[in-house]
N, C-alpha and C positions, 0 to 999 in steps of 0.2 A: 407527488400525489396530494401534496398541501392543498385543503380547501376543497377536495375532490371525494365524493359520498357513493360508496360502495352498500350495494344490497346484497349478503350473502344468505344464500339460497343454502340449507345442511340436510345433503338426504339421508337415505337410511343406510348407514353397511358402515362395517368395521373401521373405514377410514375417515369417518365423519370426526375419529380423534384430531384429524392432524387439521380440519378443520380451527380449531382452536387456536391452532398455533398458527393457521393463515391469517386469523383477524389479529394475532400478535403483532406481524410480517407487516401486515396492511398497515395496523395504526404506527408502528415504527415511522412509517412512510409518508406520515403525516395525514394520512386517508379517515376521514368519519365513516365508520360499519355501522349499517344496523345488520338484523338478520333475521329470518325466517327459517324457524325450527319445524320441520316436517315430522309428524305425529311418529314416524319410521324412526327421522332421525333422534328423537328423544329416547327411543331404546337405548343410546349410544353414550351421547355426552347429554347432559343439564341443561337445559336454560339460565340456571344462576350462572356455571359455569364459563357460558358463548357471554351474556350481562356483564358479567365480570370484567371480562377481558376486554368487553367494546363497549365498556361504558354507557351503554345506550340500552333501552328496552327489546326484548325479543318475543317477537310477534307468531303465534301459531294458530291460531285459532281465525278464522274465515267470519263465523256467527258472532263473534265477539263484540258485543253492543260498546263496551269500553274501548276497544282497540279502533272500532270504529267510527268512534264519535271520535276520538283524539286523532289519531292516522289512519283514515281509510284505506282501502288496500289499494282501490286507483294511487291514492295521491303518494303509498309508501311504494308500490313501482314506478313513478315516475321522478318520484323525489332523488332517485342517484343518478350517478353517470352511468355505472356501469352495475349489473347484474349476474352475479358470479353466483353457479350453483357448484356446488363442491361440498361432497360427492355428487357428482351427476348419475344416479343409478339405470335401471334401466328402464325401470317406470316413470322415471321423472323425465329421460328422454322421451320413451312413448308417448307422454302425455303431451307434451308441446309438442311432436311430430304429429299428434292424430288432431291435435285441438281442442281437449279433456279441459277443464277447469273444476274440478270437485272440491280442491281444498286451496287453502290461503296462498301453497307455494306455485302452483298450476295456473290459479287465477293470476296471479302478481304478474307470472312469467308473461300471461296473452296478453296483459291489459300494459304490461310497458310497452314504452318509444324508445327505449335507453338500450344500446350492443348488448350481446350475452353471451358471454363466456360460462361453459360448462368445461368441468374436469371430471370426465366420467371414474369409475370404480367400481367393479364390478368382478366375478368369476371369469376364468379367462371363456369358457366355454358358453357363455351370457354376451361376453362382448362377441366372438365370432359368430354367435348365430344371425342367420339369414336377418331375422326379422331385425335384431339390434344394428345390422349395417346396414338396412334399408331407414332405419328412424335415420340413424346419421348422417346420410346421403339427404334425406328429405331437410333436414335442419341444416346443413351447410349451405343447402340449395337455398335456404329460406333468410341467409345470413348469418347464421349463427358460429359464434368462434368456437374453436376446441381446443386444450391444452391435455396434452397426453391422449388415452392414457400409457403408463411406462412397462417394461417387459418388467419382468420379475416374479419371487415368491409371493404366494397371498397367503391369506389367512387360513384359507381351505386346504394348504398342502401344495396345490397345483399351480405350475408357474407357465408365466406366458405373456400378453397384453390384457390388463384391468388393472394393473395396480394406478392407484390416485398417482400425479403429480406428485412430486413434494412442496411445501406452501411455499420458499423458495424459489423455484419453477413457475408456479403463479403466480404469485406474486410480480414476478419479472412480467407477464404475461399481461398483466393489470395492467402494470405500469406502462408499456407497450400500449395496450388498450386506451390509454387514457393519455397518450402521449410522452410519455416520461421513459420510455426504455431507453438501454444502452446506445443505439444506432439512431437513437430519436435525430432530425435535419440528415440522417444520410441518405442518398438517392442511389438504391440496387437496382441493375437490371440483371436480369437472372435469362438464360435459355433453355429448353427442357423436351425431352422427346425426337421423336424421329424428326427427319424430311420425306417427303415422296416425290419424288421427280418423275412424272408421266411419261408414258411412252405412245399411252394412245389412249381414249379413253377409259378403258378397264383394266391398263396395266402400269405400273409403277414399279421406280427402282427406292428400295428404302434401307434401313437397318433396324435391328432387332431393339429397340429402346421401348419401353413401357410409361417412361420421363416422370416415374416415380421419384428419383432422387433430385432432379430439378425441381418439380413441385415439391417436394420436402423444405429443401433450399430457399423458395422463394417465402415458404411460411415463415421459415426461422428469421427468416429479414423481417419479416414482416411484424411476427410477434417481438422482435428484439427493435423494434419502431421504427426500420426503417421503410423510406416511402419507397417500395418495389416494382415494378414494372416486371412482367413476365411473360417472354415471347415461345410461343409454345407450338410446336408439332402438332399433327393429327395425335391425339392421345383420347381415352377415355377415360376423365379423374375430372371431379369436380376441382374449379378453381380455388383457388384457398383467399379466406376470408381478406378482406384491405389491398390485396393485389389487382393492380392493375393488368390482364390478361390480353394480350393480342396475338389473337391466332395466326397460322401460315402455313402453308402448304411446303414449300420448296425453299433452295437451299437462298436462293437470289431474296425471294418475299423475306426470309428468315434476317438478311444482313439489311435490308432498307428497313425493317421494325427496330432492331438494335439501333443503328445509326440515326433511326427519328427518337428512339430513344434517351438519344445524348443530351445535353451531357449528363455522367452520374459520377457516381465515387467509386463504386466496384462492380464490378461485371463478373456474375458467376457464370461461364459460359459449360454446360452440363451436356448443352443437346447432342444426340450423334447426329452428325449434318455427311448426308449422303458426298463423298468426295467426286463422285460422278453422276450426272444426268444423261440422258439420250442428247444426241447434237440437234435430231429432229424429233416434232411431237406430232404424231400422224394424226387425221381429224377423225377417221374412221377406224376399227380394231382389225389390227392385221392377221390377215388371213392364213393359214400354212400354203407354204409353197408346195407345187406336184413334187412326190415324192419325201415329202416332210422336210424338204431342206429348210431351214432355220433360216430368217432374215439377217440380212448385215447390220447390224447396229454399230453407230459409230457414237464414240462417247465424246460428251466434253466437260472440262475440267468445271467442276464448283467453287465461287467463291470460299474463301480460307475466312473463314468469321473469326475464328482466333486469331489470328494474325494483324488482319484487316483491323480490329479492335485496338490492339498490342502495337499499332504500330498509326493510330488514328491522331489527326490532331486535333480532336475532342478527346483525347485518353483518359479513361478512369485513373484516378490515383492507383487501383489495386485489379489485377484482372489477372483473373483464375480461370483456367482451362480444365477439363478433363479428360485422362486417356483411358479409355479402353483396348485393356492388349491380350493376347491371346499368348504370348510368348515374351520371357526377356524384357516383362514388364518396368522395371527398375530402371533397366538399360533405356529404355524407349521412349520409355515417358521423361527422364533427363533430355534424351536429344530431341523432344517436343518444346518442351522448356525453353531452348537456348536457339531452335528455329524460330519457331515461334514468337521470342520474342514478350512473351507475359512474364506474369512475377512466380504462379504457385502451378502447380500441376495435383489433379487429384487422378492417383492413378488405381485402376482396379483391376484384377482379373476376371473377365468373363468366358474365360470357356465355359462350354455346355453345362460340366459337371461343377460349377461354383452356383449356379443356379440365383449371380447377382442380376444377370441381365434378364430382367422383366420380374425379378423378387424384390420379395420386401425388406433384406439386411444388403448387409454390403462390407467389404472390408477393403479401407481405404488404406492408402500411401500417399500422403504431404510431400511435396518434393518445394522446394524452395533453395534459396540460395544459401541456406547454412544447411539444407544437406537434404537427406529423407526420415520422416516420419511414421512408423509402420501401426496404425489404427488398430485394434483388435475388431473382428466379427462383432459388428452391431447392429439394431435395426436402423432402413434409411433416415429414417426422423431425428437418431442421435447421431450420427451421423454429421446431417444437415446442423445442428444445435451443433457441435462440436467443430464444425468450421467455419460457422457464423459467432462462437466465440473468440477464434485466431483473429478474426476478420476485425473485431472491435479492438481484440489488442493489438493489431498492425495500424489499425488508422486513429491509434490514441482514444478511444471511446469508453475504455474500462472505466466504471463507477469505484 
């Protein structure tokens, strides 16, 4: 981050402390902070305080005839690379989703050109509301990065999703941001979500995939700097910010985007890819036969994109499969492993009652060649962060 000028943004709520200790993180990193203290966030921590620590003047005040004869508030958001608001509450979100600019940290945010990473913090019951995941939606869509927020206890008792980042975490997220993360020059491609293989027009063979944990996946590459690529199923999720997304229907379109893909360094291959198609795709919807007799479908086999990859002569250095089993997972996903022909297996159970397939935790098993490693119950995002940090320490990338 040497030579690289961050503008943090400090809202208002309890975790505006750890704030502090982000611009510590930052300046370690070689990064010049300034910051913008929101009249909320001044309930919290000082201005001397955020001063202190980033050496630099901190700016609150919009009317400020001084502040703006010396650093306009155009020229103080566009004077960084990057724009980190941390806390991100949920008024600071609304205001950049709706367009608001009433005070100095609102205005800065509309009037930069520079990425913007927010680390929201909030009540868990503030962040699941309708309206805070529709700002969010509205602001990914709009480009804007996210880091967290983490499950865990809050200040209010209640535990769940709002707790901040840790400035660790962000920091990482910066650096990433700003080119400097652990996977910085790696090239991921990542797979994620269903296939639907048509039968006619209004009917399709598929599997139960949401391609939550793939898109997880592809962010953790992404915030951890590497350049991503992410070949994705019919799914409904916004794409995740620096990813290169190309969509696809079927299992065939699914292995020529991979393969145009190439070459990379690791291939997380996540997607459930339909192991069968119809042989024929009728042009009209088929009709029931007199007496309901069912038509003959005859199937034919799907390209094996694990394999085909695992065994390509463009091959990633590292290429990670995933099994979803329903039984004798351990067992199954080992002899995936060793047909197949990859290096790692991420294995999960999804019967009905694990409620992984198509949720948002998951409880994974590493399988590799010095043995298996059994994950505890997490959400998919740590998850994703947890085997995009094996992924750095397999290919030598650890800082």
């Amino acid at each position: 981050m040497r030579d690289k000028s961050v503008l943090l943004i400090i809202g208002g709520g309890i975790a505006a402390y750890k704030s502090l200790e982000l611009i510590r993180r930052l300046k370690e990193r070689g990064a010049r902070v300034r910051t913008i203290l929101t009249a909320a966030g001044a309930e919290f921590v000082t201005p001397l305080s955020a001063a202190s620590l980033s050496g630099e003047k901190v700016y609150s005040d919009l009317f400020s005839l001084t502040d703006e004869s010396e650093m306009g508030h155009i020229q103080l958001s566009r004077a960084a690379d990057l724009v980190v608001v941390a806390p991100a509450t949920a008024d600071l979100m609304a205001k950049l989703a709706s367009g608001h600019a009433g005070d100095l940290a609102s205005t800065a945010l509309l009037a930069t050109g520079k990425p913007v990473l927010m680390a929201p913090a909030m009540n868990v019951r503030m962040w699941n509301h309708p309206a805070t995941q529709r700002n969010l939606r509205t602001l990914r869509n709009d480009g804007i990065w996210f880091i967290g927020p983490n499950d865990g206890e809050m200040a209010c008792g209640e535990f769940g999703p709002g707790r901040m980042a840790e400035p660790t975490e962000i920091a990482e997220a910066v650096a990433a941001a700003l080119g400097g993360g652990a996977l910085a020059g790696v090239k991921a491609l990542v797979t994620a979500g269903p296939t639907h293989e048509p039968l006619d027009p209004v009917r399709f063979l598929a599997n139960r995939s949401s391609g939550k944990q793939g898109y997880a996946v592809a962010r953790a590459l992404s915030d951890a700097g590497a350049e991503t690529t992410l070949v994705s199923g019919p799914v409904e999720l916004a794409p995740p910010p620096r990813v290169k997304l190309m969509k696809v229907e079927t299992a065939r379109e699914m292995l020529a985007a991979c393969e145009s893909a190439l070459p990379a360094d690791v291939a997380v291959l996540t997607a459930a890819v339909a192991d069968w198609r119809p042989e024929t795709v009728f042009n009209s919807k088929l009709k029931k036969r007199e007496g309901g007799v069912p038509p003959d479908i005859k199937l034919a086999a799907n390209p094996d994109i694990l394999a085909t990859l695992s065994h390509h002569k463009k091959r990633p250095a590292l290429v990670i499969g995933f099994a979803a089993e329903t039984e004798d997972m351990i067992a199954h996903a080992q002899a995936k492993r060793a047909k197949k022909g990859c290096d790692w297996i991420v294995a999960n159970d999804v019967r009905p009652e694990t409620g992984i397939m198509g949720g948002d935790r998951n409880t994974a098993h590493l399988i590799t060649a010095a043995g298996v490693e059994d994950w505890p119950d997490l959400p998919k995002s740590e998850v994703a962060t947890r085997l995009v940090q094996r992924i750095a320490v397999q290919l030598g990338k650890t800082t």
